[in-house]
Backbone as numpy.savetxt, mean C-alpha at the origin, in Angstrom:
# Nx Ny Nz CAx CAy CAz Cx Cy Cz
24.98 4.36 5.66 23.54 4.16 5.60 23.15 3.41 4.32
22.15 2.61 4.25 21.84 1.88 3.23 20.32 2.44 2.69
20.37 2.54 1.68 19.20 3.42 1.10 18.31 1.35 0.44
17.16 1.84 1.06 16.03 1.06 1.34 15.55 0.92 -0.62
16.18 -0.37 -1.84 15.26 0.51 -2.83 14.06 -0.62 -3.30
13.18 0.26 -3.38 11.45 -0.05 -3.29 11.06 -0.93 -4.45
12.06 0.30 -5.42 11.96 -0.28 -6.92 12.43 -1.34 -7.26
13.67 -1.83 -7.09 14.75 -3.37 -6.98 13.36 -4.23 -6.46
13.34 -4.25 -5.18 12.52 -5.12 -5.06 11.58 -5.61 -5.51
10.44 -4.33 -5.58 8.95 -4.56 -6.31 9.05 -5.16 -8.01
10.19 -4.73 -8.05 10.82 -6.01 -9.30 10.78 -7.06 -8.94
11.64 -7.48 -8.26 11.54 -8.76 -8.06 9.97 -9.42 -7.51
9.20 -8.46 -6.82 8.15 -9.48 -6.56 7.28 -9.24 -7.45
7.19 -8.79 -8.61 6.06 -8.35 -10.02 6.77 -9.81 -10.98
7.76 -10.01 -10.59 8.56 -11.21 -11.23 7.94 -12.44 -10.44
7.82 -12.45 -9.81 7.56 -13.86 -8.52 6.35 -14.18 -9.16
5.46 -13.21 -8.94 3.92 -12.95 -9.10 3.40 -13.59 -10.61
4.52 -13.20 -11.48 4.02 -13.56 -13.34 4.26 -15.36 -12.84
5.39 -15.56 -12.22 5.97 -17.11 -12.11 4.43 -17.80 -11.84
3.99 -17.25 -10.63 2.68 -18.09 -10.19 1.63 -17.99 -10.87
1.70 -16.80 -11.71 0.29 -16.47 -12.49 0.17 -17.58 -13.84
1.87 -18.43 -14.37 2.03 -18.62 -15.45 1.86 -20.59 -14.86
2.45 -20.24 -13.87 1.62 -21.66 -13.07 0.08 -22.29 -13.15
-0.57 -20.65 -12.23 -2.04 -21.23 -12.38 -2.26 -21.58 -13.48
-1.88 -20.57 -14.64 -2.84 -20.77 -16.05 -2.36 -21.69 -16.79
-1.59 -22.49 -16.33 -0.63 -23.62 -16.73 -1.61 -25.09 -16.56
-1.50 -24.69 -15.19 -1.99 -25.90 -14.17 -3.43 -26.02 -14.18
-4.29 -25.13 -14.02 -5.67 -24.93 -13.34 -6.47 -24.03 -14.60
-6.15 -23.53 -15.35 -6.09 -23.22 -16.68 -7.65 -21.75 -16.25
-6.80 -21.10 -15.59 -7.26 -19.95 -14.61 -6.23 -18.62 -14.61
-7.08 -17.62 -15.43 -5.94 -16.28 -15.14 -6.68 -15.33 -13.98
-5.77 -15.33 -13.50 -6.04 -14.35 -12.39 -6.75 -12.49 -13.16
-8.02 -11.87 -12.38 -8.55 -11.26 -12.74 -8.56 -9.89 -12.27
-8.04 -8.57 -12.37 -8.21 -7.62 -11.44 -9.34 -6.35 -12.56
-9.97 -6.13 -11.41 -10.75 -4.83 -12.46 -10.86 -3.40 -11.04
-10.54 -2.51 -12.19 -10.37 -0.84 -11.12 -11.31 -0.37 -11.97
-12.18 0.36 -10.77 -13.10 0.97 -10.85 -12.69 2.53 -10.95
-12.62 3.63 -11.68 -12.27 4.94 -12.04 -13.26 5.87 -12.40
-13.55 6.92 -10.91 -14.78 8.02 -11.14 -14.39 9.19 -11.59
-14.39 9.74 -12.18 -14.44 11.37 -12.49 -13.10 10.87 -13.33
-12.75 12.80 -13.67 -11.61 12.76 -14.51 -10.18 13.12 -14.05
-9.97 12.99 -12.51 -8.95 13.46 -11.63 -7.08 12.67 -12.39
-6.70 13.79 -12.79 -5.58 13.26 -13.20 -4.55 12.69 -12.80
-3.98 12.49 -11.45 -3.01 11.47 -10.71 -4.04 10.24 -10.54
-5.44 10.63 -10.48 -5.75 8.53 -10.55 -5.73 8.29 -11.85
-5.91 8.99 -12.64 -6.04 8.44 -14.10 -4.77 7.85 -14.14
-3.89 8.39 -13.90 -2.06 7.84 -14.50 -2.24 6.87 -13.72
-2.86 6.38 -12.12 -2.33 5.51 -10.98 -3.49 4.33 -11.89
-3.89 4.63 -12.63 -5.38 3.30 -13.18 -4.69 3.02 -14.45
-4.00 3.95 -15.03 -3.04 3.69 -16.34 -2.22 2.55 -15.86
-1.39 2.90 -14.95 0.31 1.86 -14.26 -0.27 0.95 -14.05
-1.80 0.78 -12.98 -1.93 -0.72 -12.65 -2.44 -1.40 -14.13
-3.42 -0.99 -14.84 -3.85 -1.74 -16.02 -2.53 -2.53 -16.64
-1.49 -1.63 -16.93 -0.47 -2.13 -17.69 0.47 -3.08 -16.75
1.45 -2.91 -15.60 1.44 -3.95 -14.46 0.77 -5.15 -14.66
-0.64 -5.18 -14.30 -1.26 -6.30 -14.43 -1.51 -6.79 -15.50
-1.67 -6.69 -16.74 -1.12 -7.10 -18.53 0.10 -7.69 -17.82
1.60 -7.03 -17.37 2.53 -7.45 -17.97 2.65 -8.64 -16.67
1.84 -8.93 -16.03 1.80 -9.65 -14.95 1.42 -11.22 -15.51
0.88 -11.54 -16.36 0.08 -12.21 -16.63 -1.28 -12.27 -16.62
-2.00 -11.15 -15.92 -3.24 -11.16 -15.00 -4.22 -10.55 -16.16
-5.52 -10.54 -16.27 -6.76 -9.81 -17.07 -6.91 -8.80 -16.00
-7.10 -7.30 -16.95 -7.17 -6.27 -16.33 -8.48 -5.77 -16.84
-9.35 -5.69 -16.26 -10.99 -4.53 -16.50 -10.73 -3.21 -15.78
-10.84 -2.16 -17.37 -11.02 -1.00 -16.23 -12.79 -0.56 -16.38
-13.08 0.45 -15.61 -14.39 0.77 -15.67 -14.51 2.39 -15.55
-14.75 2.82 -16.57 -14.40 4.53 -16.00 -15.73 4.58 -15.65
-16.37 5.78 -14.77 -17.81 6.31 -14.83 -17.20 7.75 -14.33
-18.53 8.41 -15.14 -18.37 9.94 -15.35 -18.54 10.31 -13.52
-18.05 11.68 -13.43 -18.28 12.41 -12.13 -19.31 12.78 -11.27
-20.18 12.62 -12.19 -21.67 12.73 -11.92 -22.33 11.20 -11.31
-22.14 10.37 -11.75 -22.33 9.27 -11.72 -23.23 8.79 -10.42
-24.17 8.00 -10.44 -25.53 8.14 -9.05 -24.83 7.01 -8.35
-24.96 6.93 -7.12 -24.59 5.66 -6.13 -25.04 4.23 -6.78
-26.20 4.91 -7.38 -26.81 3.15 -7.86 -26.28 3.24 -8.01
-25.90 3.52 -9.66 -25.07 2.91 -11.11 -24.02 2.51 -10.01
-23.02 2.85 -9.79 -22.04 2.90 -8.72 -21.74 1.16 -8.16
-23.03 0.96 -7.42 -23.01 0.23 -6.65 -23.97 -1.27 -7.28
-24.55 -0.85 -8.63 -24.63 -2.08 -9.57 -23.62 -2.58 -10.00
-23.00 -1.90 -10.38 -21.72 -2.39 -10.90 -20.39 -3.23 -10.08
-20.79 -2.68 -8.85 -19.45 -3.32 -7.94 -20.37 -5.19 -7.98
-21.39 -4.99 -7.84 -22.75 -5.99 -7.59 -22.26 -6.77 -9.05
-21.87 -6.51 -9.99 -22.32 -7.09 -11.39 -20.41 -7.70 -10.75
-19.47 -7.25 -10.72 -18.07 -7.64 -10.85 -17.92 -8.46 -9.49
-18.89 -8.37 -8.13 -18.73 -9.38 -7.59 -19.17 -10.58 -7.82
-20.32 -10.70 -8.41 -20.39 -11.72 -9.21 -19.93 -12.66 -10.66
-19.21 -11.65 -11.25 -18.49 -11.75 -12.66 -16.96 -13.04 -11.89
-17.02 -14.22 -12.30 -16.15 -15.59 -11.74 -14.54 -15.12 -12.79
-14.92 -14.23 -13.64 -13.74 -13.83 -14.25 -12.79 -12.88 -13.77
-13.41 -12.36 -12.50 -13.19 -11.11 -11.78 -12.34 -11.32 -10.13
-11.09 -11.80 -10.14 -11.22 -12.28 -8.28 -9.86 -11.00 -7.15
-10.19 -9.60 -8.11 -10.13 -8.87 -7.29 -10.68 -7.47 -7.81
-11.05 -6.49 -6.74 -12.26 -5.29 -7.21 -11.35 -4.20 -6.60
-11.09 -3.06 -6.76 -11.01 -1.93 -6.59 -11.06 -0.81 -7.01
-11.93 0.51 -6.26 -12.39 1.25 -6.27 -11.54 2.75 -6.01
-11.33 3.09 -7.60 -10.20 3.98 -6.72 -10.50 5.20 -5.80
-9.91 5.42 -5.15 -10.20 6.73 -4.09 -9.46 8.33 -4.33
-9.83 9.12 -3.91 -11.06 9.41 -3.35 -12.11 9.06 -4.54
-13.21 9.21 -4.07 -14.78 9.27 -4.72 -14.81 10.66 -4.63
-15.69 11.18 -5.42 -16.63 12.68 -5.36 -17.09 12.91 -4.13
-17.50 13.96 -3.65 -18.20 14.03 -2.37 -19.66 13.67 -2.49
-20.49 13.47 -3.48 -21.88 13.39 -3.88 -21.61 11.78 -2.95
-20.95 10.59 -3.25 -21.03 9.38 -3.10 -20.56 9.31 -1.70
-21.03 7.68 -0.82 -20.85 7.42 -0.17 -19.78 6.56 0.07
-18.00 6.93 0.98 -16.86 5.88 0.31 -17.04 4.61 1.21
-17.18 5.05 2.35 -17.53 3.53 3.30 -18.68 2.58 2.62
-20.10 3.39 2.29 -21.14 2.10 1.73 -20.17 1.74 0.27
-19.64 2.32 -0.25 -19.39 1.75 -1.60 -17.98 0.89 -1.42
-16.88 1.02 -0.36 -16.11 0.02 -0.20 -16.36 -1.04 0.79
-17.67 -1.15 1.17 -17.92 -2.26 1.55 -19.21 -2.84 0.96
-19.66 -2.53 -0.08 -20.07 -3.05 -1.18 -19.50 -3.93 -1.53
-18.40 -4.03 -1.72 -17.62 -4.94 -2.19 -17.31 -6.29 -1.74
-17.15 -7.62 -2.28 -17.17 -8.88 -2.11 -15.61 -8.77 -1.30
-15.62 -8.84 0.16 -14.47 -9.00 1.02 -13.53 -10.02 0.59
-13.70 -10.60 -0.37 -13.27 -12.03 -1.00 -12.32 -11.36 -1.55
-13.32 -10.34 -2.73 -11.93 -9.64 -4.04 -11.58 -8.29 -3.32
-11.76 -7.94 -2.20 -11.41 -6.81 -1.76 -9.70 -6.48 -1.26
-9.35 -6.25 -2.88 -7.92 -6.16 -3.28 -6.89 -4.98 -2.69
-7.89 -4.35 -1.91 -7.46 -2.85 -1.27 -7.32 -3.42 0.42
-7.90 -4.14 0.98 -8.00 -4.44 2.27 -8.55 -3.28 3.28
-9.74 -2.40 2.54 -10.53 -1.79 3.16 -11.66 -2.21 3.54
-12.46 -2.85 3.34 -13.36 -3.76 3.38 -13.59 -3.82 5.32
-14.67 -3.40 6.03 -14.87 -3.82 7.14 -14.90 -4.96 7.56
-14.91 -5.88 7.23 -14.50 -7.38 7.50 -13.27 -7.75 7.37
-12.06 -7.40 6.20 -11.03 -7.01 6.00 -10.22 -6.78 7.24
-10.67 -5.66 7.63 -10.36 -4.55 8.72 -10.24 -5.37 10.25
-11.88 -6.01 10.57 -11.59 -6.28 11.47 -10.76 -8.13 11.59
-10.45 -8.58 10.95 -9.82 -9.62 10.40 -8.41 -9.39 10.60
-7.80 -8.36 9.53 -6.30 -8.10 10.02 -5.96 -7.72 11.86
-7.03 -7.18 12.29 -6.93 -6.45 13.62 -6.71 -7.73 14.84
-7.79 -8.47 14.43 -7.50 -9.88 15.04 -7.04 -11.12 14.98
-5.97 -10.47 14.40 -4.71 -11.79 13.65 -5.42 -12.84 13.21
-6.22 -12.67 11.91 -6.92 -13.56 11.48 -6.40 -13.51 9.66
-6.73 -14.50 9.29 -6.36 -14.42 7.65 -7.54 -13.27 7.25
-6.63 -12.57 6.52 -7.40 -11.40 5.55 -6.68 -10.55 4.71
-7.30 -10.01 3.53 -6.82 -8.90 2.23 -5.95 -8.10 3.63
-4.81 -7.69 3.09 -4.19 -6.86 3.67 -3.75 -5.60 3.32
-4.51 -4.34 3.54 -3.92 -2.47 2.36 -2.34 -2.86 2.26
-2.63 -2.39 0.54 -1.19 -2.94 -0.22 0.19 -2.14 -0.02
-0.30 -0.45 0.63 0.87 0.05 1.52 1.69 -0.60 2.72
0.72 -0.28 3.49 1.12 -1.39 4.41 2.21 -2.64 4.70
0.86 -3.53 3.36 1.69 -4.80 3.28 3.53 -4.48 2.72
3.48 -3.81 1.26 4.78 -3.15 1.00 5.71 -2.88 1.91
5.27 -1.90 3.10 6.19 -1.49 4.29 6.63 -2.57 4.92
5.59 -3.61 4.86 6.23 -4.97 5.74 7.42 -5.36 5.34
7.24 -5.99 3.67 7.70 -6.45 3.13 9.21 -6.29 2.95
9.61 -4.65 2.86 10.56 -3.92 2.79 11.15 -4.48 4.18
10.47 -3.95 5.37 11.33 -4.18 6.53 11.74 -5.73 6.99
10.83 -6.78 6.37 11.04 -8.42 6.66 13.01 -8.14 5.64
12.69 -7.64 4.47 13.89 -7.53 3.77 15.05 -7.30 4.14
15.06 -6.04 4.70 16.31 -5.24 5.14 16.48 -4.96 6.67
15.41 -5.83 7.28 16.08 -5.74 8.97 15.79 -7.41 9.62
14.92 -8.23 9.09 15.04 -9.53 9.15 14.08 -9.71 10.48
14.43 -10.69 11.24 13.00 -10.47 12.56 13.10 -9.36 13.42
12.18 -8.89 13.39 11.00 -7.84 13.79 10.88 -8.00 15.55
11.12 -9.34 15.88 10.45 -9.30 17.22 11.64 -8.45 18.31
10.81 -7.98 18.97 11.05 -6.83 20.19 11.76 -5.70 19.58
11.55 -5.36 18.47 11.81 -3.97 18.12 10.29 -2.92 18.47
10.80 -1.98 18.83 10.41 -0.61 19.39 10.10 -0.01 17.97
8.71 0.00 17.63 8.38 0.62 16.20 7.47 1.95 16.43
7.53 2.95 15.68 6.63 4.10 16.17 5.95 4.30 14.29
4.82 4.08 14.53 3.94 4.66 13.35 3.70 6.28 13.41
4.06 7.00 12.64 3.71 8.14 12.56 2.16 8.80 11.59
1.40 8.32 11.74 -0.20 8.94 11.36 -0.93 7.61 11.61
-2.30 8.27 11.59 -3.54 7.15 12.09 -4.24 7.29 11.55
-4.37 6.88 10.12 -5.38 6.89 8.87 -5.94 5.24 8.55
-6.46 5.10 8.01 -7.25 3.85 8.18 -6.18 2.81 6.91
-6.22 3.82 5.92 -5.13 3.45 4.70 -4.28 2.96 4.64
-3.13 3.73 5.65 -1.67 3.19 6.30 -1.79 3.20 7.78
-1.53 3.89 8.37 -1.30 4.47 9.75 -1.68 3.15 11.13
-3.49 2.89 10.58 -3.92 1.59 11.27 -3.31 0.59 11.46
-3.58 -0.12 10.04 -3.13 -1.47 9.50 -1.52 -1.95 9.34
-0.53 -0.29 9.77 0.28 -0.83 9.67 0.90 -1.04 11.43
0.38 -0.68 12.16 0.16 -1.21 13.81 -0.02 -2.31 13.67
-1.27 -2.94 13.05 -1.43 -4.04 13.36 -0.40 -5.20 12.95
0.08 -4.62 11.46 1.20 -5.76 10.90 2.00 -5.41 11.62
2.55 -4.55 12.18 4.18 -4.28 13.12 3.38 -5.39 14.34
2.40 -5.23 14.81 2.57 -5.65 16.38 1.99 -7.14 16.10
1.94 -7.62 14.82 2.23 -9.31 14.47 3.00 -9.70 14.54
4.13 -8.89 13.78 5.24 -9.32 13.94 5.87 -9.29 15.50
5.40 -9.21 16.10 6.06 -8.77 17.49 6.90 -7.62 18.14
6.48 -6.64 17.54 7.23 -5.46 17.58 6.30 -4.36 19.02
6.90 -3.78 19.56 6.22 -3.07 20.54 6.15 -1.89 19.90
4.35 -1.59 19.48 4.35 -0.43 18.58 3.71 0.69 19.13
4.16 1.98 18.59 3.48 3.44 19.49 3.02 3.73 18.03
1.65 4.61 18.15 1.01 5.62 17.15 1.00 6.60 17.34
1.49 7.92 16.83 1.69 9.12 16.93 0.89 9.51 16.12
0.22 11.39 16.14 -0.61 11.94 15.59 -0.65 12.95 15.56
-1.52 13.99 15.49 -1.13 15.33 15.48 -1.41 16.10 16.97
-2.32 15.00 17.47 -2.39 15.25 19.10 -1.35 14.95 20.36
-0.40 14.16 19.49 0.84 12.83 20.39 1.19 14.39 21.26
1.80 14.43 22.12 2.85 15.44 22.96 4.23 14.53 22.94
5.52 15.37 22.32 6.62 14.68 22.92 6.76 13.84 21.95
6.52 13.90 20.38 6.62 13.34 19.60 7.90 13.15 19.17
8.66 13.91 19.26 10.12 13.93 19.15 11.09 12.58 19.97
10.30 12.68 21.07 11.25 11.67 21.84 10.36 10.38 21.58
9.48 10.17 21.21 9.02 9.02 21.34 9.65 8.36 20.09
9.88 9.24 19.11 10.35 8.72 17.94 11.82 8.71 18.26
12.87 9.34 18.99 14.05 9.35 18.93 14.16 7.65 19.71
13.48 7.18 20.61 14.04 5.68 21.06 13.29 4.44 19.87
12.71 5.50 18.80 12.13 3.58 17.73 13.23 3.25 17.07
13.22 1.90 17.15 14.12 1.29 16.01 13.75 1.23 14.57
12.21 1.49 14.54 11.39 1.80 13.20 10.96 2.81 13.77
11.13 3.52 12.90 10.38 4.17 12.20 8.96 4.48 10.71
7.99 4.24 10.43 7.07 4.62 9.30 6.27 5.36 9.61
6.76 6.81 8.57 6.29 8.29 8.49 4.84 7.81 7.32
4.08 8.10 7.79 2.70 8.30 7.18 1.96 9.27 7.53
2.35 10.53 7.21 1.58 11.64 7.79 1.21 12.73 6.72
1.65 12.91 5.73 1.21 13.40 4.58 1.81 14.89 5.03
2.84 15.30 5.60 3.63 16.43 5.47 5.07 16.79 5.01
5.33 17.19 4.21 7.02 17.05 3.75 8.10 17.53 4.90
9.03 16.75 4.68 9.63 16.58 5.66 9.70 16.92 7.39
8.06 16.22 7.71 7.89 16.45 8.97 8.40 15.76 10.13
9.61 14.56 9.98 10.37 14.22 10.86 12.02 14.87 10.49
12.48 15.25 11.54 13.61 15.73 11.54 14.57 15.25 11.81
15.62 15.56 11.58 17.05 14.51 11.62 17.32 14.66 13.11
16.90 15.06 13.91 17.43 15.33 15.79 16.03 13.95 16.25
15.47 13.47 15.09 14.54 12.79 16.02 14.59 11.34 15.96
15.91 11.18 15.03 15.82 9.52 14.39 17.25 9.11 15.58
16.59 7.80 15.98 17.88 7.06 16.84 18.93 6.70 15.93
20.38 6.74 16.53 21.15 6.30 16.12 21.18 5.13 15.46
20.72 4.19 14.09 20.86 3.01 13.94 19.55 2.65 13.57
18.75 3.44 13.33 17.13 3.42 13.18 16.78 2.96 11.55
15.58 2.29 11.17 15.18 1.94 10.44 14.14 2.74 9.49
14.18 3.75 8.14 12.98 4.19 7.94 12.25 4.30 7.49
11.17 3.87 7.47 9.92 3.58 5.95 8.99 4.84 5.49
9.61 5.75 4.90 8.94 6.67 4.12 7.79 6.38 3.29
6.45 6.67 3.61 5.37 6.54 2.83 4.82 7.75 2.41
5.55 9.39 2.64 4.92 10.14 1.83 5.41 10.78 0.76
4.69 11.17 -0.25 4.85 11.43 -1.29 4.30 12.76 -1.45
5.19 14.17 -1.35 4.61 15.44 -1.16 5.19 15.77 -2.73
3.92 16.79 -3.21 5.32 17.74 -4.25 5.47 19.27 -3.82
6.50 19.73 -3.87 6.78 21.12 -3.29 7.80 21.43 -4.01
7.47 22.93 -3.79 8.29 24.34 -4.62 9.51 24.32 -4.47
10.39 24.20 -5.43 11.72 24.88 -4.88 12.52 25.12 -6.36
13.83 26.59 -5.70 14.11 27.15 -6.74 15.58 26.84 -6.67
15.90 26.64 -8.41 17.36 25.87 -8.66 17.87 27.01 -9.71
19.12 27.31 -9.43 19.81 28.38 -10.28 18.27 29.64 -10.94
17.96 29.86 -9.72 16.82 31.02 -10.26 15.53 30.85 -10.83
15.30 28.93 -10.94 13.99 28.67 -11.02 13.31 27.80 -10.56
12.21 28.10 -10.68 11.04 27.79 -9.77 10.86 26.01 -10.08
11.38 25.03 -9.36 10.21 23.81 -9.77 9.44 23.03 -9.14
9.18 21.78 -9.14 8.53 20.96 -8.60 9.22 19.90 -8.56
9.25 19.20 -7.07 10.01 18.19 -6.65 9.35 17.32 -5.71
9.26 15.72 -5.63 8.76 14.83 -4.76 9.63 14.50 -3.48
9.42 14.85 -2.40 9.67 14.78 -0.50 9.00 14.05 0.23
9.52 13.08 0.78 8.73 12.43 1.90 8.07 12.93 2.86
8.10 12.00 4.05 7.50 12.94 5.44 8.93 12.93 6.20
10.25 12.50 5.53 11.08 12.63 6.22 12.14 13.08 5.63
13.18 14.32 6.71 13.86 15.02 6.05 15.02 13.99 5.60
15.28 13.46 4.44 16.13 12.59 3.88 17.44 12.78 4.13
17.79 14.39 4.29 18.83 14.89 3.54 19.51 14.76 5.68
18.63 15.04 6.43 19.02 15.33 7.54 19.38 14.23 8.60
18.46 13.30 7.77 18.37 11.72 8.70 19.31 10.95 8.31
19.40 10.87 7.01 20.72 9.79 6.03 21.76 9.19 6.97
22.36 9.95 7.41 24.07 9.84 8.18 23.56 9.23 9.98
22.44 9.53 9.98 21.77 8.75 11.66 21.25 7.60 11.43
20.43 7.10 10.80 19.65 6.61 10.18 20.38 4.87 9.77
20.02 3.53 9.82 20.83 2.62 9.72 20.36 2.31 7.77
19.07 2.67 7.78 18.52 2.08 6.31 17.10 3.36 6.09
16.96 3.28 5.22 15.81 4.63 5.25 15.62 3.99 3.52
14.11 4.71 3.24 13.44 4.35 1.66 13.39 5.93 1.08
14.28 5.77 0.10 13.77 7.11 -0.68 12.13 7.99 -1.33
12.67 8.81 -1.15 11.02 9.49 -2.00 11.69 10.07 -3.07
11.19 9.71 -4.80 10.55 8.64 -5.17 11.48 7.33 -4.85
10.66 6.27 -5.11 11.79 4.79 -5.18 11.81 3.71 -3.84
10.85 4.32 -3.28 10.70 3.65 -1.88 9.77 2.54 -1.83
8.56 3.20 -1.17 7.67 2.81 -0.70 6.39 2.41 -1.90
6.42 3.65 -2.71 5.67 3.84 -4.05 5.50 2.65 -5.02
6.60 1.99 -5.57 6.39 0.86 -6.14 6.27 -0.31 -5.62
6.05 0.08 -4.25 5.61 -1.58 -3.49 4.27 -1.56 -3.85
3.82 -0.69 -3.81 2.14 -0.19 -3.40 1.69 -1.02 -4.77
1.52 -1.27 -6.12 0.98 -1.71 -6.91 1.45 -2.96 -7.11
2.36 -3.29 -6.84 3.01 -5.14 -6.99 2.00 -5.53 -5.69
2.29 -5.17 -4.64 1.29 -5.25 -3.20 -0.22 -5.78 -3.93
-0.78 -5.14 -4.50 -2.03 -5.29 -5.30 -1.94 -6.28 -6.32
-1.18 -6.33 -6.78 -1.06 -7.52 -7.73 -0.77 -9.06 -6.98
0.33 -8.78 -5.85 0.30 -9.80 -4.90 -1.22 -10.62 -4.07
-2.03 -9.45 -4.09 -3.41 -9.71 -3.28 -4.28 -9.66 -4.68
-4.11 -10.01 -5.45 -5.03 -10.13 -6.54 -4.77 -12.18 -6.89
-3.70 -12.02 -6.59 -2.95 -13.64 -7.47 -3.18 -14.33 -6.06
-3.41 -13.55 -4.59 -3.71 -14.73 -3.29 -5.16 -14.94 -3.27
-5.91 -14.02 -3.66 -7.43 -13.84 -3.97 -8.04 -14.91 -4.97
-7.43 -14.75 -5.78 -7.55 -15.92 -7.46 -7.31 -17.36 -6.41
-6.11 -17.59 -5.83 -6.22 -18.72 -5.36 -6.63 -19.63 -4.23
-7.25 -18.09 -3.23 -8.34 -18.71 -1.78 -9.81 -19.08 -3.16
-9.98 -18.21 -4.14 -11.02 -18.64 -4.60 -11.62 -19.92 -5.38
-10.30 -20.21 -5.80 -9.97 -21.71 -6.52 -9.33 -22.68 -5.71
-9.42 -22.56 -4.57 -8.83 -23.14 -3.16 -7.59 -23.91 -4.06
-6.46 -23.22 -4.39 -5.10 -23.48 -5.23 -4.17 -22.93 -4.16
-3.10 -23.43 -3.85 -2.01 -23.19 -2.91 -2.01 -22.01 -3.34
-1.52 -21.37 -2.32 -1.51 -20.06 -1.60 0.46 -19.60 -2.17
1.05 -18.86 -2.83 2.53 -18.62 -2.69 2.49 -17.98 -1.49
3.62 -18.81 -1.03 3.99 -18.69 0.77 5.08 -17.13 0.57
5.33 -16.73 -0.25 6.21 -15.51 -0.29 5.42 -14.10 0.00
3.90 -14.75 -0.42 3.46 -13.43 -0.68 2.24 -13.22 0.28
2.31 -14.21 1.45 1.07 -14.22 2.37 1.66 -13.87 4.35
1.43 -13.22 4.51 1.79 -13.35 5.75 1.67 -14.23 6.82
């Protein structure tokens, strides 16, 4: 089995990405711009607004962050997305998630200028990718592509099964599998017979947000697997208690069935912010109508 790694790669394309960034500002004398928007004081986005700020520094790119307190009113909120869609120094926006429950997440991510909408949530976004049309593409997603264009090569008439139907991953990544030409099933918590539908995919991508909720009796012989969750759970080593990161798939059970599979951590995870940096540097250049890097566009 060949272990899928996330990290190798997303190296290499955080490398690709500085090449073109050192181009534009070479050529067109234009740095590419990303600014994250950061509400309350929730500590895994704080670290996830820490990694991208610094990423995008070491990218070549200008990074704005914007904290606002927890309290914070929809205006203020939604002046501000208003002030950075207009800011020409600015040519991608995101808003990190969740929001508070006080705020509204749909009006406030589609607030946003679909142009810099660096997340590919954006309802125009949305329905754009859906109808094989050019558009921001969610940087999970795109990652999962990316990985599988890598390590299984064309896509067409493979049997792919998405495992969750979240708008985040689950959607958008149907739609990129069934671009590529792949005959794709969505499973859920309603599917019946989930077991077998997944035992005939040649892909597999677990997006379901449960630790190890696919089992090793369910992966085909020779199967492909893109782990996108990231659980932490209890477990005790020589008598103590710790904390450890698990996919949605049992790693330990699938490995030896399995033709290629992405670890949790090291998978899927560091695609996710190069992904964003990739759609920040294609954004900068639909906006400066500047060639497009063909590596990083579907």
């Amino acid at each position: 089995m060949k272990i899928i790694d996330g990290k190798a790669f997303s190296q290499t394309l955080r490398e690709k990405i500085k090449d073109h960034v050192t181009v534009i500002k070479e050529s067109a004398n234009i740095t590419p711009g990303l600014a994250v928007v950061l509400v309350g004081e929730d500590p895994a986005s704080q670290v996830y607004v820490k990694n991208k700020g610094i990423q995008t520094k070491n990218a070549g790119m200008n990074s704005f962050e914007h904290r606002l307190e927890e309290d914070v009113s929809e205006k203020v909120l939604l002046d501000l997305i208003e002030q950075l869609n207009q800011d020409p120094t600015v040519h991608g926006i995101l808003c990190q998630l969740p929001l508070p429950k006080h705020l509204n997440e749909n009006l406030v991510i589609n607030s946003i200028d679909p142009n810099k909408d660096v997340d590919g949530f954006h309802i125009s976004n949305v329905g754009l990718l859906n109808t094989g049309q050019k558009s921001m593409v969610p940087c999970t997603p795109l990652g999962c592509l990316m990985l599988l264009r890598e390590y299984v090569g064309d896509l067409s008439g493979k049997k792919a099964t998405v495992i969750g139907r979240s708008n985040i991953v689950g959607k958008p990544m149907f739609n990129l599998l069934l671009r590529e030409n792949c005959t794709v099933t969505v499973v859920h918590s309603r599917t019946k017979n989930i077991e077998e539908i997944c035992k005939s995919s040649d892909i597999l991508v677990a997006a379901v947000g449960r630790p190890k909720f696919v089992k090793g009796h369910w992966v085909k012989s020779g199967a492909v697997i893109i782990d996108v969750g990231i659980n932490r759970v209890s477990i005790t080593e020589n008598g103590i208690e710790k904390s450890k990161l698990v996919g949605d798939v049992d790693f330990e059970a699938t490995k030896d069935t399995a033709l290629a599979i992405t670890p949790v951590p090291g998978g899927v995870g560091p695609m996710t912010i190069a992904c964003l940096l990739a759609n920040t540097l294609v954004a900068c250049c639909r906006t400066h109508n500047l060639a497009e890097p063909q590596e990083l566009v579907l």
